[in-house]
N, C-alpha and C positions, 0 to 999 in steps of 0.2 A: 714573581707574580704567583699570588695562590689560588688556585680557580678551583671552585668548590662546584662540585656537580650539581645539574639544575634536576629541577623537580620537573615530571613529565605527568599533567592529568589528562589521560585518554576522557573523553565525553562519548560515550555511550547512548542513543536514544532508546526510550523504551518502543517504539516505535517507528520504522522508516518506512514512509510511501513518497517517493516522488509527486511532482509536482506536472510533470507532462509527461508522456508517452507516446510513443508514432509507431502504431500498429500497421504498415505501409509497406510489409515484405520485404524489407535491407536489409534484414537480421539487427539493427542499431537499434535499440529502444521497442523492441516489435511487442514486447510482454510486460505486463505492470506486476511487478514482484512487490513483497510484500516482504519484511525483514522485521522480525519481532524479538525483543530481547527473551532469554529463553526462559525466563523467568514467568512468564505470560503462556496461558494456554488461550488459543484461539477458540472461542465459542460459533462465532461466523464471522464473514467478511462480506458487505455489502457493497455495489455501485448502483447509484441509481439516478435517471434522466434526469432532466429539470420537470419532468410533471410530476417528480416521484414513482414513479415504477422499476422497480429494481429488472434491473438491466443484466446484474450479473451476483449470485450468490455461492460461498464454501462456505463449509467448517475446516477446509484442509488448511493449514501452510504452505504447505508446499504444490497447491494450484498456481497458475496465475490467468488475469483477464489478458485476452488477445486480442479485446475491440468489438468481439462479438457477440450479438446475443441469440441464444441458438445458431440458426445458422444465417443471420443476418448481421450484416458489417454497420457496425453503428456509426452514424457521422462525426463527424470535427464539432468537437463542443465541449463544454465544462458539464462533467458530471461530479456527484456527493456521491462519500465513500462511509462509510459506517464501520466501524470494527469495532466488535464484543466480544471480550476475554473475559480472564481468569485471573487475579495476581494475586498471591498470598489468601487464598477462599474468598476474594472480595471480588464485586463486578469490578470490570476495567471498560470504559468505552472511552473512545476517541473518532473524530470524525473530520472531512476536511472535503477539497474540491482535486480534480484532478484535472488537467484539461488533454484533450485525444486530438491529436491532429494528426491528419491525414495527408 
């Protein structure tokens, strides 16, 4: 039998945000991390309510949201996320929902 070695393609996103979080103090899911291929400079990172008011703003990577804004714990709900980079000197944006349960 001749068993010819298989081809392995890794998939890469250029950006990873999960899809729910539970900011609830178990240490399990407590912080919305943000994972950016490193090819992308992070211009900001936006969350914001459903009325639109941004609930939580960086330019960093390496922050993450904890649920809070200032020093108010936000409720169990889908919020929209915004992220504007950088990739090769061109805009990068991509946007999505998150949902925060409590």
């Amino acid at each position: 039998v001749n068993i010819s070695p298989a081809k392995v393609e890794v998939f890469v996103p250029e950006i990873a945000i999960p899809n729910t979080f539970t900011p609830n103090g178990d240490k399990v899911n407590d912080e919305l991390t943000v994972l950016v291929n490193e090819e992308i400079r992070i211009k900001e990172f936006r969350i914001f309510n459903r009325w639109g008011d941004v609930v939580y703003s960086t330019p960093d990577i390496n922050k993450y949201w904890t649920g809070f804004r200032e020093s108010a714990q936000m409720p169990s709900g889908v919020y929209y996320w915004l992220f504007e980079g950088v990739r090769n000197s061109k805009q990068y944006i991509r946007s999505g929902y998150i949902t925060l349960l409590r």
